[in-house]
C-alpha positions as CSV (number, residue, x, y, z in Angstrom):
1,X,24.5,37.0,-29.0
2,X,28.4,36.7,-27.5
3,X,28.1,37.4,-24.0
4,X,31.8,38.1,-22.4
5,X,33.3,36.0,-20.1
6,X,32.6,37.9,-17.1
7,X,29.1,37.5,-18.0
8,X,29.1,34.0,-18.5
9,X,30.5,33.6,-15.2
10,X,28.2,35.7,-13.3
11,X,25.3,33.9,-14.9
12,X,25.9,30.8,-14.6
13,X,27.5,30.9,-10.9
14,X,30.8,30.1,-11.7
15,X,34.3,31.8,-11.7
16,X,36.0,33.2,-14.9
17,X,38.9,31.2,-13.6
18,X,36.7,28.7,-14.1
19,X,36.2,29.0,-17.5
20,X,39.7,29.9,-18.2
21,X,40.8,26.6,-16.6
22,X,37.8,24.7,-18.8
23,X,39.5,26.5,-22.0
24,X,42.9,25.5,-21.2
25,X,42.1,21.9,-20.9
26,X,39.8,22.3,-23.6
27,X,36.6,21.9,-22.5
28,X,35.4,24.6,-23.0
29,X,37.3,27.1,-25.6
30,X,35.3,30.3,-26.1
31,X,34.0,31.0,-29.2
32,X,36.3,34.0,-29.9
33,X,38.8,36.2,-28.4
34,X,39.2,39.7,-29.4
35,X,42.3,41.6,-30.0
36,X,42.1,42.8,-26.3
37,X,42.6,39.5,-25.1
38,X,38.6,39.1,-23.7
39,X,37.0,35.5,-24.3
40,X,33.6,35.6,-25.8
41,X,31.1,33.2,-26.0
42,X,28.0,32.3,-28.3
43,X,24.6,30.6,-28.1
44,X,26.3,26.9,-28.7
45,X,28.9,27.7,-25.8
46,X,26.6,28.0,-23.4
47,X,24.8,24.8,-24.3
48,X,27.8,23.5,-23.9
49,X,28.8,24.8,-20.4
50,X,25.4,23.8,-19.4
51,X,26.0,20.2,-20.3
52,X,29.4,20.6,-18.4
53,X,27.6,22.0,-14.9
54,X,24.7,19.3,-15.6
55,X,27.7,16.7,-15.6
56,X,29.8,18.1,-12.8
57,X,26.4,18.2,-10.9
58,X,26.0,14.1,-11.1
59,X,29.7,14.1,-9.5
60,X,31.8,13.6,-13.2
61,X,35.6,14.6,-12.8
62,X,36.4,16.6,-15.4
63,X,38.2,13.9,-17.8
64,X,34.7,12.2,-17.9
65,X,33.1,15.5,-18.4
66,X,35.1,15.4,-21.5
67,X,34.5,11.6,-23.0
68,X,30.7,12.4,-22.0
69,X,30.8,15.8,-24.1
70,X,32.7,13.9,-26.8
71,X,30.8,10.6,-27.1
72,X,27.5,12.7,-27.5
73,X,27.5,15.0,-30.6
74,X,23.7,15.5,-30.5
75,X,23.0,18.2,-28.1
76,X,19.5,18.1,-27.6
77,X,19.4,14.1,-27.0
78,X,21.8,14.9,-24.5
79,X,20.2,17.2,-22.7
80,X,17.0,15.1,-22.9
81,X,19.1,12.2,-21.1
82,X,19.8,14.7,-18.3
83,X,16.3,16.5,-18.2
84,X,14.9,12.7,-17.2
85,X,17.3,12.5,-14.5
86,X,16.5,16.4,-13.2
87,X,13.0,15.6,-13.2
88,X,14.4,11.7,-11.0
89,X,16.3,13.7,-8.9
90,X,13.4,16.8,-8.5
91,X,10.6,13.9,-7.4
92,X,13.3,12.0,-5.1
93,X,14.2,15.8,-3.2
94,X,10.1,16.4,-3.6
95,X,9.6,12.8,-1.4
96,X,11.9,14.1,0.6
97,X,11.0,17.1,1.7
98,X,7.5,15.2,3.0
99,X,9.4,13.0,4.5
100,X,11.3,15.2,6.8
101,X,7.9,17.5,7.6
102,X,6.3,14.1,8.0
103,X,9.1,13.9,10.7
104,X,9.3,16.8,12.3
105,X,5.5,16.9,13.1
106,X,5.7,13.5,14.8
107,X,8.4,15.0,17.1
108,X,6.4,17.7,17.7
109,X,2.7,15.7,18.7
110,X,4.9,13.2,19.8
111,X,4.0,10.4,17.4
112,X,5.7,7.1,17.0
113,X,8.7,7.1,14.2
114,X,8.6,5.3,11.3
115,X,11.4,4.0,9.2
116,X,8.9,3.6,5.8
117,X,7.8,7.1,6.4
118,X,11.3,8.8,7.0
119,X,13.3,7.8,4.5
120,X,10.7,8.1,1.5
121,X,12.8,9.8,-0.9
122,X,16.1,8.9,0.3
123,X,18.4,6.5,-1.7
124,X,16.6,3.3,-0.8
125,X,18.2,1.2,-3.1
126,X,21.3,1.3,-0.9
127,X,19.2,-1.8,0.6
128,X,18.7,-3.1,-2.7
129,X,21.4,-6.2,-1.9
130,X,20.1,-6.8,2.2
131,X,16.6,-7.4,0.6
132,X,17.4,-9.4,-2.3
133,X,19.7,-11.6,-0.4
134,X,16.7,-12.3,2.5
135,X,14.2,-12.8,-0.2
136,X,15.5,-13.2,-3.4
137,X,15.7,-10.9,-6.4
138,X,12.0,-10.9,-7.4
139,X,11.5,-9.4,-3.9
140,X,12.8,-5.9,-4.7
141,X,12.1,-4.9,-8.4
142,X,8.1,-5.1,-7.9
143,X,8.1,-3.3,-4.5
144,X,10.2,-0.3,-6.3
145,X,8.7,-0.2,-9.4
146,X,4.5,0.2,-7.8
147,X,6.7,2.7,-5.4
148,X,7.2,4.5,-7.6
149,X,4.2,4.6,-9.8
150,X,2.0,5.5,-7.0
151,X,0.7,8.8,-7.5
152,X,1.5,11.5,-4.2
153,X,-2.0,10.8,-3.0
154,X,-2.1,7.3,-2.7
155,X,1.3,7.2,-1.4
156,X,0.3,9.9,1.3
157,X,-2.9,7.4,2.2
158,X,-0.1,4.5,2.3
159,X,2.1,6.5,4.8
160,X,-0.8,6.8,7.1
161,X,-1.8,3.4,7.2
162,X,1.1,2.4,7.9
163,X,1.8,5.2,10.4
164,X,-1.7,4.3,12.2
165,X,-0.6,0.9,12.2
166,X,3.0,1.3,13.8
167,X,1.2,3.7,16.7
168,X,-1.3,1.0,17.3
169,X,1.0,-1.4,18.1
170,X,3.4,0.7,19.9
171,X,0.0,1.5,22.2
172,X,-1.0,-1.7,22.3
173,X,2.0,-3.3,23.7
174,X,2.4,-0.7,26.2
175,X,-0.6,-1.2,27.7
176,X,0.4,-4.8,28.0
177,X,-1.2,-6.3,26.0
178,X,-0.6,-10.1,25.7
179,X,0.4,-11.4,22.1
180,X,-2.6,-13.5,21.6
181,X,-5.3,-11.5,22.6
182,X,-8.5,-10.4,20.2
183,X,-6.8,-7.1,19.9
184,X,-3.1,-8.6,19.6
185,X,-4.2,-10.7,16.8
186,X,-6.6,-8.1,14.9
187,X,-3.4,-5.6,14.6
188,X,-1.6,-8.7,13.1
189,X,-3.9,-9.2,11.1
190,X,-4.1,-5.7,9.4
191,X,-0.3,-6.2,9.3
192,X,-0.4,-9.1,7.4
193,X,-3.4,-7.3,5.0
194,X,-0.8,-4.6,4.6
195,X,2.0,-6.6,3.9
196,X,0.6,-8.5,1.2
197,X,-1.0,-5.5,-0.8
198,X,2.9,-4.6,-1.5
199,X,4.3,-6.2,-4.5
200,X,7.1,-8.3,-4.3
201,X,6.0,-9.6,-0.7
202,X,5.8,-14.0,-1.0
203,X,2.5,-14.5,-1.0
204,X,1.7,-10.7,-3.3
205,X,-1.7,-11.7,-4.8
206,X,-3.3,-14.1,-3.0
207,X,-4.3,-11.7,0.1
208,X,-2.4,-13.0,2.3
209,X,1.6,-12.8,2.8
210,X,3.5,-16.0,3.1
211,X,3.6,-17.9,6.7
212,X,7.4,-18.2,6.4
213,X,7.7,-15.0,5.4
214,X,5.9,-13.2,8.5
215,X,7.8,-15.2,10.9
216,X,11.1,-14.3,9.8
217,X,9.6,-10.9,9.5
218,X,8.8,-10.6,12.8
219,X,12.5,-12.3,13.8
220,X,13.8,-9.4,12.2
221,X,11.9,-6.8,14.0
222,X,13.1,-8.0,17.4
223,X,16.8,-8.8,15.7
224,X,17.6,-5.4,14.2
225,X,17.5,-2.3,15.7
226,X,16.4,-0.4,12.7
227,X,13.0,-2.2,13.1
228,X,12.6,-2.7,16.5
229,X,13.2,1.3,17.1
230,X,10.4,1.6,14.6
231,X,8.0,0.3,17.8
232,X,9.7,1.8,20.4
233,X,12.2,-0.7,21.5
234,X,13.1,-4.3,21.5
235,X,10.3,-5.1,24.0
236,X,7.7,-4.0,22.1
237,X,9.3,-5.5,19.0
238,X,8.9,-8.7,20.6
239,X,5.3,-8.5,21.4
240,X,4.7,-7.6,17.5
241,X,6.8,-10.9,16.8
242,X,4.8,-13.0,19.1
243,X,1.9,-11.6,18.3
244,X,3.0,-12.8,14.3
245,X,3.7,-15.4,15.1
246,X,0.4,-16.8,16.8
247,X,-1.7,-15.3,13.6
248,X,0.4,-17.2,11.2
249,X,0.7,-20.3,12.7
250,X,-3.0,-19.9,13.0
251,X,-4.2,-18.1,9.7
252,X,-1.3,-18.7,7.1
């Protein structure tokens, strides 16, 4: 069925000025236009224009709208390229909406922030480069890829051991706690477990994570601020470090 261009418009959320200015380039000609001037278009149109928002949507110009539409004659292969990346992009905006309620409940009870748990969902691979250039390619692929494959539960159960684990050091060192204390060195201990069940970390496999590894680890904690705000200041950061650094120069 033709639908008029008016229609078209209103369906699909755009302008008719739109679409005139997609004909004119030649985007997107309607299929006909009657004697009284008004554009029409038919079943293969609309695939068409929904192709075109699809691309627009990923951030295409409209020239590459055009040598995307151009280069790919088979419409349904096309549109099963971009149904892959809708479902990509519906998981990512699905992470992150757990993320941010994840968030906003430890504001409210007052909980401890963590940097794993907030940005779940977010692009992470903007820190594909920092991590490969600290510890090498192999570091990052593995880590993403069983990221990924985790199913919601066993990331959920993830999240809160890593969440229980950030709030027990953040209570531990505020309590002054001294770095090589039994308590100190169980927490680093539990760290260390949890470090090397990730894939990717040296040391991945063999239950425990690499010596040289931790220590820099725990360098980094205190160095950066994006980690050290993650247990409530450099101070505390320092006691995880030190605390690190006595179990692996001890256990690894």
């Amino acid at each position: 069925m033709d639908r008029t261009i008016h229609d078209v418009a209103r369906l699909c959320g755009t302008t008719s000025r739109t679409l005139r200015h997609y004909d004119a380039i030649g985007l997107l000609p309607p299929s006909r236009v009657a004697g009284t001037g008004y554009r029409y278009y038919d079943d293969d149109a609309l695939v068409r224009l929904q192709r075109i928002l699809l691309l627009r949507g990923l951030g295409l110009a409209l020239p590459e709208v055009q040598r995307v539409l151009d280069s790919e004659q088979d419409p349904v292969t096309a549109l099963r390229a971009h149904l892959d990346r809708l479902r990509d992009e519906q998981n990512r905006l699905s992470r992150q909406v757990a993320s941010v309620t994840w968030t906003i409940t430890a504001l409210e009870n007052g909980d401890p922030l963590m940097a794993e748990t907030m940005f779940d969902g977010f692009d992470h691979t903007r820190y594909q480069d920092e991590v490969e250039q600290r510890w090498g390619a192999a570091a990052y692929a593995p880590g993403d890829a069983w990221w990924r494959a985790l199913s919601a539960v066993d990331r959920e159960t993830w999240k809160r051991r890593v969440t229980e684990l950030g709030a027990a050091w953040v209570a531990a060192a505020e309590r002054g706690t001294t770095p090589g204390s039994a308590e100190a060195q169980d927490l680093a201990r539990r760290h260390c477990a949890w470090l090397a069940s990730i894939p990717g970390t040296p040391g991945h496999g063999t239950g425990r994570p690499a010596k040289e590894y931790v220590l820099g680890l725990g360098e980094m904690y205190v160095a950066d601020p994006r980690f050290a705000a993650h247990y409530g200041g450099e101070q505390n950061a320092t006691f995880v470090r030190d605390a690190l650094r006595v179990y692996a120069e001890g256990n690894l």
